[in-house]
C-alpha positions in Angstrom: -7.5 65.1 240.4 -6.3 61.6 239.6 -4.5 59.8 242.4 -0.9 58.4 242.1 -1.4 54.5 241.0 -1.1 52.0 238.1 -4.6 52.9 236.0 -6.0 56.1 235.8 -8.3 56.7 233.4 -11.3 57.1 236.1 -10.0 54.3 238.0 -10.0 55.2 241.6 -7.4 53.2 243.3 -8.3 53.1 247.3 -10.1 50.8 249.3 -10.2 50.0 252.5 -12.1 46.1 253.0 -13.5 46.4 255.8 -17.0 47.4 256.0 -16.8 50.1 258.7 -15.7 53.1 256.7 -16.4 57.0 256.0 -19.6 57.5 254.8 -20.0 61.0 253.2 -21.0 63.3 250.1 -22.8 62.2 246.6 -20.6 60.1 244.5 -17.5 61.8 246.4 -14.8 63.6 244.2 -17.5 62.9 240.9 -15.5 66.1 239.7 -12.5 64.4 239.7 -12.5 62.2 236.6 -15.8 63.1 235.5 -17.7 59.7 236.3 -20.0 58.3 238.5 -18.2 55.1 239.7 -19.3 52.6 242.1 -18.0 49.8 243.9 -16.3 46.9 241.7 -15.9 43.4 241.8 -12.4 42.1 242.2 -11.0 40.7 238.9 -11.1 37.0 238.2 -8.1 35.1 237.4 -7.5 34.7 233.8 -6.4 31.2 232.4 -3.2 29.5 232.2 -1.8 32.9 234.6 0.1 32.2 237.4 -2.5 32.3 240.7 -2.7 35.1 243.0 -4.5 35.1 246.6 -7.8 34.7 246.5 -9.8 37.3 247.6 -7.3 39.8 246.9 -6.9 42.2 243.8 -3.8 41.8 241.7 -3.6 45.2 240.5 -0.2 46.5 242.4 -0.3 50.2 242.6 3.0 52.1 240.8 2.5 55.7 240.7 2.4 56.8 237.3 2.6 53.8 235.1 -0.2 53.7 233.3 -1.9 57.1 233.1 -3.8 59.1 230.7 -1.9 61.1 228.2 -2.6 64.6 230.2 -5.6 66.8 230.9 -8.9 66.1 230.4 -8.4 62.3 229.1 -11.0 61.2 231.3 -14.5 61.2 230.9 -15.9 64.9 230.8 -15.6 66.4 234.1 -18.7 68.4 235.8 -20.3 69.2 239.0 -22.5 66.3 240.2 -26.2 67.9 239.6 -25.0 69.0 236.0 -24.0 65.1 235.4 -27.3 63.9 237.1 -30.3 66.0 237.2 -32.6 65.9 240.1 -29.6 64.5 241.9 -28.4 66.2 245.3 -24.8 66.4 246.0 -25.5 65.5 249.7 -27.9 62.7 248.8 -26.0 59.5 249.1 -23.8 58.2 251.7 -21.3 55.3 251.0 -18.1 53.8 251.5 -15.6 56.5 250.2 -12.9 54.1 249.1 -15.0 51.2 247.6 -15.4 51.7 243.7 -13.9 51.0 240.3 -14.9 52.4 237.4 -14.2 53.4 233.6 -16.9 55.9 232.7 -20.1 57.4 233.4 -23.2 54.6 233.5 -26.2 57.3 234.5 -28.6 57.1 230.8 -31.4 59.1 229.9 -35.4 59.0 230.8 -35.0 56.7 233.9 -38.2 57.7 236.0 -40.3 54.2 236.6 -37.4 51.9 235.0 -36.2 48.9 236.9 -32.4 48.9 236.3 -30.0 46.0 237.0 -26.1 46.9 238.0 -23.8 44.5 237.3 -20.6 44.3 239.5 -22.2 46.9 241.7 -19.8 46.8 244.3 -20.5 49.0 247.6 -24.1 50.3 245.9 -23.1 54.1 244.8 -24.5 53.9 241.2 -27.1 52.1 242.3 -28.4 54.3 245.0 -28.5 57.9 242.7 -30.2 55.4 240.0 -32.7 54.5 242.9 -33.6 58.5 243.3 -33.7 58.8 239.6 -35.9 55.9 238.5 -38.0 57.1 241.5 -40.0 55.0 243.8 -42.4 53.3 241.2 -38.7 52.1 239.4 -36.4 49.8 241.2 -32.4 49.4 240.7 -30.7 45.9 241.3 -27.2 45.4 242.5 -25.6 42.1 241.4 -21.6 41.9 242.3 -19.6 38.6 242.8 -17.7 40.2 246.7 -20.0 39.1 249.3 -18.7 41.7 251.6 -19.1 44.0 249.2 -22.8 43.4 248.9 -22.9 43.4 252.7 -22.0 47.0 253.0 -24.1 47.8 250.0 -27.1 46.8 252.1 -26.5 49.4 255.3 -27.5 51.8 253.7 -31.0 50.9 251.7 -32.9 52.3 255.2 -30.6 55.7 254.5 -31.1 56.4 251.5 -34.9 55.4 251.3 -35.6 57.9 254.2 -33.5 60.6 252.3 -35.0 60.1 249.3 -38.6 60.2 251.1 -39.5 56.7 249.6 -42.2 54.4 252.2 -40.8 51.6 250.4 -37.3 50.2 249.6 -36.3 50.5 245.8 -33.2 48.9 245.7 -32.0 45.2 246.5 -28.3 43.6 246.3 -27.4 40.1 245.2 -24.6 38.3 245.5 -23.6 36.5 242.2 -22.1 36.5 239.5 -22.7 38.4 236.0 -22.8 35.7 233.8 -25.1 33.7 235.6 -27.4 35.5 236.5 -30.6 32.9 236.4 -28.8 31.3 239.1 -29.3 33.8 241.3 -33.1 34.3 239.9 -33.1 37.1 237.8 -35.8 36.6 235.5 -36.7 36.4 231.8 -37.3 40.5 230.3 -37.3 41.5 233.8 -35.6 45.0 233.6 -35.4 48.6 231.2 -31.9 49.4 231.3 -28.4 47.0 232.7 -25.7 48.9 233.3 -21.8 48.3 234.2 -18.9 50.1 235.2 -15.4 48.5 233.5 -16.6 45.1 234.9 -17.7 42.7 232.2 -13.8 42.4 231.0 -13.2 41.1 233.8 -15.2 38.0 233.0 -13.5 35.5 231.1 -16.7 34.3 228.4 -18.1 38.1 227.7 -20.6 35.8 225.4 -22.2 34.4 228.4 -22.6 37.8 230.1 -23.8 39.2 227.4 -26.2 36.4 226.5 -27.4 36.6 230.1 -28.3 40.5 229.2 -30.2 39.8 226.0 -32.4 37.2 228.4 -33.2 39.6 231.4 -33.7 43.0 228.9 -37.4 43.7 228.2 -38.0 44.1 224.4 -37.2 47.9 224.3 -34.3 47.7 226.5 -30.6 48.4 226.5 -27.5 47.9 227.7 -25.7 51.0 228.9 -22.0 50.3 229.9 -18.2 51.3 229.8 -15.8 49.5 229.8 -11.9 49.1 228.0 -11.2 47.8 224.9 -8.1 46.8 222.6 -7.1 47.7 219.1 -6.5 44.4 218.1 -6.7 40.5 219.7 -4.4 40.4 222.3 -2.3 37.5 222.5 -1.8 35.3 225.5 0.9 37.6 226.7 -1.0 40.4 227.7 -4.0 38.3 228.4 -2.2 36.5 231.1 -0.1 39.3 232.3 -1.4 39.6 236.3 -0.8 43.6 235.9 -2.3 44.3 233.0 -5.9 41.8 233.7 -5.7 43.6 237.4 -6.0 47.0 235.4 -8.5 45.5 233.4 -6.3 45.8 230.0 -5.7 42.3 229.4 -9.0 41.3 229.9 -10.1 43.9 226.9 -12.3 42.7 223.9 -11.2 43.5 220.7 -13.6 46.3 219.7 -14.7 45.4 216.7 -15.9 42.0 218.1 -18.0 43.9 220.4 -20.3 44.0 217.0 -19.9 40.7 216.3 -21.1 39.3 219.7 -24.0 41.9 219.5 -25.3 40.9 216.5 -24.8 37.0 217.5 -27.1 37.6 220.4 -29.2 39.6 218.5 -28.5 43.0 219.6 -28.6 46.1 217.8 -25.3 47.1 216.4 -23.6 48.6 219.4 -23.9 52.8 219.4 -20.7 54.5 220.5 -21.3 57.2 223.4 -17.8 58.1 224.7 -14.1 57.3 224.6 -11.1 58.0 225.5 -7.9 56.8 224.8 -5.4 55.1 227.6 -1.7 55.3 227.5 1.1 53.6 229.4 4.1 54.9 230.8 6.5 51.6 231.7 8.8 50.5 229.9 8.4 46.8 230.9 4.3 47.0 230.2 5.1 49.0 227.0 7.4 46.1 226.1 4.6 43.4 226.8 2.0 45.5 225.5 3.8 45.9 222.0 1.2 47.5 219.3 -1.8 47.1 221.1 -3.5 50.2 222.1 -6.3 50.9 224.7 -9.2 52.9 224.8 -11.9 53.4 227.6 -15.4 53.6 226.0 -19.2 53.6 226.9 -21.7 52.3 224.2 -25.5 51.5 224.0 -26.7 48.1 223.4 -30.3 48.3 222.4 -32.6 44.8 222.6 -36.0 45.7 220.2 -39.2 43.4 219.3 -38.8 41.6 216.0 -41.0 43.5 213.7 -41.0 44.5 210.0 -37.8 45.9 208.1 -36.8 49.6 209.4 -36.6 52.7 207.5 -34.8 56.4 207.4 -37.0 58.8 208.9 -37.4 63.0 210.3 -37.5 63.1 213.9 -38.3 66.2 216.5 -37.6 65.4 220.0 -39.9 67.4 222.6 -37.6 68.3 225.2 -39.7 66.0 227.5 -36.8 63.8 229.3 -35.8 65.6 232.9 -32.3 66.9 232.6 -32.1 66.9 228.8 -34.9 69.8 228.5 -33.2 71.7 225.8 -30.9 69.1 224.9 -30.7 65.1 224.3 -27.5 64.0 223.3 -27.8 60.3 222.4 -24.7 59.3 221.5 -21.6 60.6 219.6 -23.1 60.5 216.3 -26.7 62.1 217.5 -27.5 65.0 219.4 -31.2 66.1 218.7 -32.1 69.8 220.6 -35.7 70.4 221.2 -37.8 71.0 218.3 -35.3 70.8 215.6 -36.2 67.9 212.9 -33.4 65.2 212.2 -32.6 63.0 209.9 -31.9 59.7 211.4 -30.7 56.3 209.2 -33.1 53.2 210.1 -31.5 51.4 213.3 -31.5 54.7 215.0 -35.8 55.5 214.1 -35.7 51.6 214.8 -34.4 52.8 218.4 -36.8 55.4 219.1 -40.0 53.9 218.1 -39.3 51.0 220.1 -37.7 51.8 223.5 -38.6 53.8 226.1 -37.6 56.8 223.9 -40.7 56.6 221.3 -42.9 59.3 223.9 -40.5 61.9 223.2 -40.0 62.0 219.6 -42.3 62.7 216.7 -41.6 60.1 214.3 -42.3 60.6 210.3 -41.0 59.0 207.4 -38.9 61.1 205.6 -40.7 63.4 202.5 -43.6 64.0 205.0 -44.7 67.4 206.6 -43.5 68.0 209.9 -44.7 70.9 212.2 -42.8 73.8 212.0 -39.6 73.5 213.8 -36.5 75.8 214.9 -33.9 73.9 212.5 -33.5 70.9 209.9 -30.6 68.7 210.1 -30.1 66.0 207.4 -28.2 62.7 208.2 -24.3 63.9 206.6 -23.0 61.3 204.4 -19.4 61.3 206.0 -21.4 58.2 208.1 -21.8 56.7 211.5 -18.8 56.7 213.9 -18.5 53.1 215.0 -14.8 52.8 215.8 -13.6 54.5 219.5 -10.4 54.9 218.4 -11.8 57.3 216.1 -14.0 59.1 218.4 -11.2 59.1 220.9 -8.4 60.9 218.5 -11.0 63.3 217.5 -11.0 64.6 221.2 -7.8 64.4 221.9 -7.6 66.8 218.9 -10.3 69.3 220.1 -8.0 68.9 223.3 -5.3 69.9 222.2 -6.5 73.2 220.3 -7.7 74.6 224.2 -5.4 77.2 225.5 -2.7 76.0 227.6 -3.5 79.0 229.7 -6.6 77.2 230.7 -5.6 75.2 234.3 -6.3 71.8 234.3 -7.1 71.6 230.7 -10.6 72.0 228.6 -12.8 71.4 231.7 -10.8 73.5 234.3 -9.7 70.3 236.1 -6.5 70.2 237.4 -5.0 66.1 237.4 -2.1 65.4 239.3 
């Protein structure tokens, strides 16, 4: 269930700082909102607002204020090993309390990838990623809370001996996200950076996402959620100590997630998930005007410079663990095992180049393909870019479940 405080949309509010807390269960309540969170850094202070302690989080719990609409407005809810195959509930020990988080940061085909966290907070993503990318792989923790990092650290020995690894996968650094060289994090060093609502929390989202294009292998993405606005917000909101503590006013425009992408010469960003956020106070609703919210996860794929891309017929294998029978890549692409697809060029781009390519057969399109269980062709209706979109269309499938259904579409109850 949600807990009673200011942001809710998979934003667990409790912590406790010091480092001597609980440790128990895999992930915790995962159920409860549907994600896998992990520990957070603190928000920075934005320019020109008014200061608040250092060390200390400005986000001032007020039961109710800013919650999601109703039931199942978080990410989808599910049972830990259905989120996470090969995961064990009972597998991972850490600080209960510790963790911030806006949506589920756990991507496909992970075995042997090295994996870099950023904000990773108290370590809970990063230790199921450690079990996942297995003991040839290796998951980094960066977060910008020293004691945060400290209590990250306990529990590498733990984990290692529950996992049955002879040899530590997993390392925390303190630092921050957008410098990342500083703290000697080398050039196409890691598969796969991930982050959990963090990066708007960083003033110059150019510099972290500049900083991700350096460290990615060619083949490599960024997979991340985070919140982001439906227009530019003006200095009101983006100084407001509230809404940056509840990392609203420190959301990018959405659109110029694209534009930063292709700047730094990403892929156009591919929408996964999202969900819209609403706000129930009349002062916030004043200062927040028109602007709406949306939490959203998207892939950011960095590929090798080679010739001009084309559509092509794909048939994936069913050879990624956990996605046997079904791979379901983002919200415009769900490819089931042995059914050929049509895909437009960025996305055959995608899987001939990252760590994808072993699992599909790839063909230009007009050539024979092995016999299959289904054809799909690429609909013209297009590609699903904006999460405002994607995050009305499921509040409408929402919305047609059964009222009789407790705790909405995925029989969780929020309170």
């Amino acid at each position: 269930m949600y807990s009673n405080s200011l942001f809710l949309v998979g934003k667990t509010k409790e912590r406790d700082d010091t480092a001597q807390q609980e440790q128990s269960g895999l992930w915790g309540q995962v159920g409860d909102c549907g994600e896998a969170p992990g520990g957070r850094c603190p928000p920075r202070e934005p320019a020109g607002a008014a200061a608040w302690s250092p060390g200390r989080s400005p986000r001032k719990p007020a039961p109710q204020d800013i919650r999601p609409p109703g039931p199942g407005r978080g990410l989808r809810s599910a049972e830990p090993g259905e989120l996470v195959a090969g995961v064990p509930k009972s597998g991972i020990r850490r600080p209960r309390r510790q963790y911030y988080g806006c949506g589920l940061v756990i991507p496909e085909c992970l075995e042997n990838c090295w994996i870099l966290d950023l904000g990773s907070g108290s370590g809970r993503d990063c230790y199921a990623l450690s079990q996942l990318v297995g003991e040839t792989g290796h998951v980094t923790g960066i977060d910008m809370t020293e004691s945060q990092v400290e209590v990250a650290k306990k529990y590498i020995e733990y984990h290692m001996e529950k996992y049955g690894f002879q040899t530590p996968n997993v390392t925390f650094l303190h630092g921050y996200i957008e410098k990342l060289e500083e703290i000697g994090i080398k050039d196409e060093s890691y598969d796969i950076v991930i982050s959990n609502c963090v990066i708007n929390l960083v003033p110059d989202k150019q510099a972290v996402l500049q900083e991700v294009y350096r460290v990615l292998k060619h083949g490599g993405e960024l997979y991340f959620s985070d919140v982001y606005a439906s227009l530019e917000l003006p200095e009101e909101i983006r100084t407001h100590k509230i809404l940056w503590g509840e990392c609203l006013g420190g959301a990018l425009y959405w659109k110029d997630l694209a534009v930063l992408a292709q700047k730094i010469g990403f892929c156009p960003p591919r929408l996964v998930t999202a969900n819209l956020i609403t706000v129930q106070n009349k002062e916030l609703e004043r200062v927040i005007g028109d602007c709406r919210f949306v939490s959203a996860t998207f892939r950011l794929f960095k590929l090798p410079k080679t010739g001009p891309a084309e559509r092509c017929q794909v048939i994936y294998n069913g050879g990624i663990t956990g996605h046997e029978k079904e791979l379901i890549f983002d919200a415009n692409f769900t490819f089931k095992e042995g059914e050929i697809i049509e895909v437009d060029k960025e996305t055959a781009a995608i899987l001939k180049n990252s760590r994808f390519a072993q699992d599909f057969l790839i063909r230009p399109i007009g050539e024979t393909l092995p016999t299959c269980s289904g054809c799909s062709a690429l609909e013209s209706k297009g590609i699903i870019t904006d999460p405002f979109t994607l995050a009305g269309q499921s509040d409408s499938m929402k919305s047609r479940c059964s009222p009789d259904v407790a705790g909405g579409c995925c029989g969780i109850t929020y309170s």
